[in-house]
N, C-alpha and C positions, 0 to 999 in steps of 0.2 A: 283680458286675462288678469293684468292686477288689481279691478273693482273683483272681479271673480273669487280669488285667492281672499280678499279680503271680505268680503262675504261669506266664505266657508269656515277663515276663522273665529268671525263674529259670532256664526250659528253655531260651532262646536264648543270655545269658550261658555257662552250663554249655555247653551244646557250644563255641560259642568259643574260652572259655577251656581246656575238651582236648584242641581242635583244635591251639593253640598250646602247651602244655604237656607236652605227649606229647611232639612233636618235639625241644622245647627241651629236656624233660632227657636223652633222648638222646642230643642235638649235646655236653651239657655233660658228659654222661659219657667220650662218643668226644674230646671236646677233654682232656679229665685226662688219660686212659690216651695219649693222644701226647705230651703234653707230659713225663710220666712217661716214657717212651720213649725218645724224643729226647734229654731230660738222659743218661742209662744211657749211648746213644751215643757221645754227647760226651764223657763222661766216659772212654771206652774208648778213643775215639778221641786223647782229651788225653795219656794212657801211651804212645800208641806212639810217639811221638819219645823219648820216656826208656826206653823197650825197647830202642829202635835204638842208644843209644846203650851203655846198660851193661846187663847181665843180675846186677846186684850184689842178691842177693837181699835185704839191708838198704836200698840206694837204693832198689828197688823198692816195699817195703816204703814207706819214708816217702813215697814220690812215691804211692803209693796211698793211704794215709792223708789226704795233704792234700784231693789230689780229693772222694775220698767218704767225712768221717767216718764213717758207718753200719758201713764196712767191707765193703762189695757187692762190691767190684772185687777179684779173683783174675785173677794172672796164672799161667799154665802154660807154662814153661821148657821148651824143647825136651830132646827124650831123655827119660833118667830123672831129670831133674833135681826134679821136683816139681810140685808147686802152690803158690804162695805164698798161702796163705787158705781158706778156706772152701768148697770149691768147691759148687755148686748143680745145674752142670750136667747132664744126663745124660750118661751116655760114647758112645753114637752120635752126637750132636750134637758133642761136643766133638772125635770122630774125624773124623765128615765136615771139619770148618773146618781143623783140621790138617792132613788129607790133602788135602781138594779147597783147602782156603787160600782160602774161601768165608763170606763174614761173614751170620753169621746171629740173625736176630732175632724171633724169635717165643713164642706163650704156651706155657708149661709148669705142671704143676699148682703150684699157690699161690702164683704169680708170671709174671712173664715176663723172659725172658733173653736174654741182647745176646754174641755172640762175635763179637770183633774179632781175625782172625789178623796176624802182623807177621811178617814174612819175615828173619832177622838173617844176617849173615856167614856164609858156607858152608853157603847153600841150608838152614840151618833155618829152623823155624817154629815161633813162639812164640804161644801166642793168650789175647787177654785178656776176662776174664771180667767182667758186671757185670749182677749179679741186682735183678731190682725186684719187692719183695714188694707182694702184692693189694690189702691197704691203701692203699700210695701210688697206686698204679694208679685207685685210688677215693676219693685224697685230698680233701676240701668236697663232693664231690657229694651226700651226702646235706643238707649244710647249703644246697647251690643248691637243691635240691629243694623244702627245707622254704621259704627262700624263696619260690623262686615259686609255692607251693602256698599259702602264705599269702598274696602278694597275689592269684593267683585268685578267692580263697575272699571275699579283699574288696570286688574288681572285682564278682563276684557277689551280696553283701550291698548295695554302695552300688548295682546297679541295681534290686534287689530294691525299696531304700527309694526311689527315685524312681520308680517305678511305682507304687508302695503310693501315694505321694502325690499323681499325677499322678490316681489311681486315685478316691484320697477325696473329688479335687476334682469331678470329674466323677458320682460317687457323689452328692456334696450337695448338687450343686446338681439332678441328676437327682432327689431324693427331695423338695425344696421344691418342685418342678413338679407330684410326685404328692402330695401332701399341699394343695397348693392344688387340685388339681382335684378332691379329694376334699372337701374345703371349698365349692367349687362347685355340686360334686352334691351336695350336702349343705343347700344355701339359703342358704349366705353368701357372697352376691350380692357383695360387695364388697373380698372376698378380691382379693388381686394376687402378683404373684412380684416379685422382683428378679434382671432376669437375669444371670446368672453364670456363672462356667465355657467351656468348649471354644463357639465361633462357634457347633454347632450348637443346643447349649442354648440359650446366648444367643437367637438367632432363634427358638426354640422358648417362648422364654421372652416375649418382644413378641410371638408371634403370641396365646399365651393372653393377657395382658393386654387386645390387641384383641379379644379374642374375648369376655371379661367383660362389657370397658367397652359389646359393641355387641350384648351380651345386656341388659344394664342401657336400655341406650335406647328396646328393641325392646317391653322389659314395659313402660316408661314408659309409652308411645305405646299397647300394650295396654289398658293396666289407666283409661287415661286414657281411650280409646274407650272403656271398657264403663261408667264413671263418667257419658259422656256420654247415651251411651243411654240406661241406667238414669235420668237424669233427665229426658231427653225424655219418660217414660212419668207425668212427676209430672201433665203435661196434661190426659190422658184421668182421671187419680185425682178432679184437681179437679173435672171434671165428673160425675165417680160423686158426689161430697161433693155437688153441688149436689143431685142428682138423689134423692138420699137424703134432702137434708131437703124437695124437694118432696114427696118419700112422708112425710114425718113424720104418724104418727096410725096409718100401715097396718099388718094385721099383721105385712108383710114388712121393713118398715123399719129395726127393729131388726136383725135377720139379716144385711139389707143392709151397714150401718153398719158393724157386728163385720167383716163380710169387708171393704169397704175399710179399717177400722182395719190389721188384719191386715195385708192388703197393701204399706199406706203402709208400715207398721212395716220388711217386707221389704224394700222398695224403697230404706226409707232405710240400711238394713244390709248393702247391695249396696254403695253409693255411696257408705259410709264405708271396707269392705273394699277398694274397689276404687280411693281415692285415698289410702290408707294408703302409706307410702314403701315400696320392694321390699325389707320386710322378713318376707313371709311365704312360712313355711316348708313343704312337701309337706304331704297331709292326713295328719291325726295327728300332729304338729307342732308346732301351733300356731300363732301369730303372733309372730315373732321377734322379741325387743328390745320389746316390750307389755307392759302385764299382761292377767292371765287375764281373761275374762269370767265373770259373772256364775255362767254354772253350770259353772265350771269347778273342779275341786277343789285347792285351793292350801295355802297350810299350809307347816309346815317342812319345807325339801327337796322345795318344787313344781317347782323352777328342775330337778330333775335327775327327776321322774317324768313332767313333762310334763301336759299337759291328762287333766283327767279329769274325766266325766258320770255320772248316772243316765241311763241308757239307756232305761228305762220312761217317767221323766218325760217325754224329749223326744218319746216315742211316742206318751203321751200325748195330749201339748198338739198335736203335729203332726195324729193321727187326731181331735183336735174341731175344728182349723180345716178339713180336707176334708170333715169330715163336713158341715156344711153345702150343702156346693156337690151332696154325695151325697142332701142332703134333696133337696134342688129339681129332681135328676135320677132321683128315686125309685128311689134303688142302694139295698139294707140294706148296713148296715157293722154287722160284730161286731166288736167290741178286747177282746180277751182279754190280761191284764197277770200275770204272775209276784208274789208276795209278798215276794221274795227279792230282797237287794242286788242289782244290775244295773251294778254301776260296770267303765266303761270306758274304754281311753284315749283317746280321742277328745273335741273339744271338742263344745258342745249344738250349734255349729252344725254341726259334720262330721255328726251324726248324723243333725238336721234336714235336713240336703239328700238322704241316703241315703232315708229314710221319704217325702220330699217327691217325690224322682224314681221311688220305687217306684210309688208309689198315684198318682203325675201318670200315669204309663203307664196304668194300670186305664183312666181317666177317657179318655186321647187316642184307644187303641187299643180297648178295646170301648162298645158301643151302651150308652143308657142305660138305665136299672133291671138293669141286669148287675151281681150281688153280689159283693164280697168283702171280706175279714177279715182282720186285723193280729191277730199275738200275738207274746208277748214270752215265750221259756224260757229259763230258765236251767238250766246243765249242769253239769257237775264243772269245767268249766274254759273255757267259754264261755257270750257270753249268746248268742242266736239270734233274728234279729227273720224271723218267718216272713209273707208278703204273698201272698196265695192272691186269685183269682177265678172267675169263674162264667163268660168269656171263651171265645175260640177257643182258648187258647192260644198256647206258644210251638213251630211244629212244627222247629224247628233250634235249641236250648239252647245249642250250643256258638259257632255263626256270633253269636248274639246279647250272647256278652258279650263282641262285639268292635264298636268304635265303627264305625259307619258300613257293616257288614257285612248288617244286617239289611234287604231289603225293606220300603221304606215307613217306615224307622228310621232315629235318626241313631246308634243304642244309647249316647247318652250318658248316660240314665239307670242303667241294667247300669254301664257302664263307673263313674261316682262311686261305685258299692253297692260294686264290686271293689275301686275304689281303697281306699275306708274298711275296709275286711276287710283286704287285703293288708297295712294299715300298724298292725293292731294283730295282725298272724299269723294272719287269720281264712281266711273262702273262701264264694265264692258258688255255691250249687246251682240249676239249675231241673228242675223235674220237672211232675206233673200232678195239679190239687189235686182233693180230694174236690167241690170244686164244677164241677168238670168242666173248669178253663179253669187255669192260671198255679196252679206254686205254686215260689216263691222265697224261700229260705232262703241267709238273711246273717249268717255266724257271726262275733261278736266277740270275740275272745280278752278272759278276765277282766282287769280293771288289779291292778297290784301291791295289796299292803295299803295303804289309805290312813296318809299317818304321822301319831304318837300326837299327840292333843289336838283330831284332826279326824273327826267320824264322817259316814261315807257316809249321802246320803239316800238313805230307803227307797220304793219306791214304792208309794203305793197304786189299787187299784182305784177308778177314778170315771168316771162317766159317759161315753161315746164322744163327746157333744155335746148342746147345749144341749135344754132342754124344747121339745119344738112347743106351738106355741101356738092 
């Protein structure tokens, strides 16, 4: 925009200014060559009284002299008497003014030339000469010229520079607008502009600040509803707790007990997330202005790699807490795990909600003792958490990794697997598993090198979940 601006003024200046320049050295050139003219005139006309009076060809002489030191002025003595001087003229010209007694004034080559006839005693005719060389004709006009062609050239320069500036102004405060809004989309929720520049900025600049401050208020009032929920649910827990230690002694009790542990644990990791100040960031992110948790990989220069897990672990630990609920619904679950570092950039909890909203689907959308398997591969440049079942299927793959698209779905589980893939470069597939129902591959792009003095946990293979008893 302010090359732009200053390009518009370059070209509107410039014509302007040749609009008036053109003309004007013209007028300055036609104004010299008269005034050139006219003096010659005068000067020709100033001799004829001293013509009329004596034909003394030494008066003459000095009275030419005086007039025109240069020495232009020749008079021509009627008869044979002479020229006194130089003459310039052509002899047609100087015939006609003699004979017709006709004053004539016009250009001849390398000058222009002035005849003024004088009529003397006894019907002669004398006529006087005065040449004006091309030079005088053209006396300063090139120094008018170079004037006003220099102040053009500066008229042009100083609008140059006040659009260039008028240009910058408008430039910077247009780019603190995009750099805050890119701050914004960005998760720094508390970004603002200062508005500046031209009225439209300005307003443009208070409407994003409202628009922050009344995004800011709207996650409060969110994140503060789901904190509230989320604790409404501690009610029913207490009553699992009680009911579990009425079972105390049964074989199921234990089982019991581990799944509400679990859940509590959940519930209370909702409701810390979710009244945390709106400092957190898109997933794969992290939590802004925090530190990492627990299984996140930190170390020198975490602040610029960002979170990063064992992807096996949280597959894991996530496939032995469903497996349980898969006991008691007589599903077989396989977990199949990789031997091979699994680190990625994602926090244990991104990952955990990915594995959790996968296999919660299994469980919502097919009947019970319907099998399926979790595994974990690793590729040359990706990990891959594969979620396969024994199900109907998905008969529209592409409607279903859109939220709320699917029949009898809100697809917000699909939609979390997308989002965690998307933000580490990954991508989610569905297709049709060998056990005849679902099979969903969620590719994780690998994390950088962990940095030196920090080594990646390995995962190892253990058990899908606890002993039956």
């Amino acid at each position: 925009m302010r090359r732009s601006l200053a390009g518009v003024a370059l070209a509107v200046t410039s014509m302007v200014a040749l609009s008036f320049l053109i003309p004007l050295g013209a007028l300055v050139m036609s104004l010299v060559k008269a005034q050139a003219v006219t003096a010659a005139e005068q000067r020709a006309a100033a001799l004829a009284p001293v013509l009329a009076l004596t034909t003394d060809p030494s008066a003459l002489r000095d009275s030419a002299a005086s007039l025109d030191p240069a020495r232009q002025l020749v008079v021509h003595l009627p008869a044979d008497a002479g020229a006194l001087g130089d003459s310039k003229a052509p002899p047609a010209l100087l015939e006609r003014a003699q004979q017709g007694r006709e004053s004539i004034s016009q250009a001849i080559p390398d000058g222009w030339i002035c005849l003024q006839p004088v009529v003397l005693p006894g019907d002669r005719v004398a006529v006087i000469e005065n040449f004006v060389p091309e030079e005088e004709l053209t006396h300063g006009v090139k120094e008018s010229w170079a004037v006003m062609s220099f102040l053009a050239v500066a008229l042009i320069g100083g609008s140059v520079l006040v659009a260039d500036r008028l240009g910058a102004k408008v430039v910077r405060s247009s780019r603190k607008l995009a750099q805050a809004s890119r701050a914004l989309g960005q998760g720094d929720l508390d970004t603002r502009v200062d508005p500046v520049g031209p009225k439209e900025l300005r307003d443009a600049g208070v409407a994003f600040n409202a628009m922050a401050h009344r995004m800011n208020e709207l996650l409060a009032v969110e994140r503060e509803l789901v904190a509230d929920l989320s604790h409404r649910l501690r009610t029913p827990l207490t009553a699992l707790h009680l009911a579990s230690e009425r079972m105390a002694g049964t074989p199921e009790s234990a089982r019991v007990e581990a799944a509400v542990g679990e859940l509590e644990a959940e519930l209370q990791a909702i409701i810390a997330a979710a009244r945390t100040p709106l400092a957190v960031g898109p997933m794969g992110q992290g939590m802004l202005g925090t530190e990492p948790s627990a299984g996140h990989e930190s170390g020198a220069g975490a602040g610029k790699s960002g979170p990063r897990c064992e992807a096996s672990d949280v597959v894991r630990r996530r496939t032995a807490f469903w497996s349980v609920l898969a006991e008691q619904q007589d599903r077989s679950c396989c977990l199949d795990l990789t031997q091979e570092p699994t680190t990625v950039g994602l926090s244990d909890d991104d990952v955990a909600a990915v594995v959790d909203a996968l296999i919660g689907n299994i469980f919502r959308h097919t009947a019970p003792g319907t099998p399926f398997a979790v595994q974990v591969v690793r590729t040359a440049q990706a990990v891959e958490l594969v979620v396969e079942d024994g199900g109907p299927g998905i008969p529209e793959p592409d409607l279903a990794l859109s939220r709320g698209s699917s029949t009898g779905s809100t697809g917000l589980g699909l939609d979390i697997a997308g989002r965690a893939a998307t933000a580490t470069g990954g991508s989610v597939e569905i297709g049709r598993s060998a056990l005849g129902g679902a099979h969903i591959t969620v590719s994780f792009a690998l994390a950088a090198q962990a940095p030196a003095g920090r080594r990646p946990r390995n995962s190892r293979r253990r058990p899908a979940w606890p002993h039956r008893r």
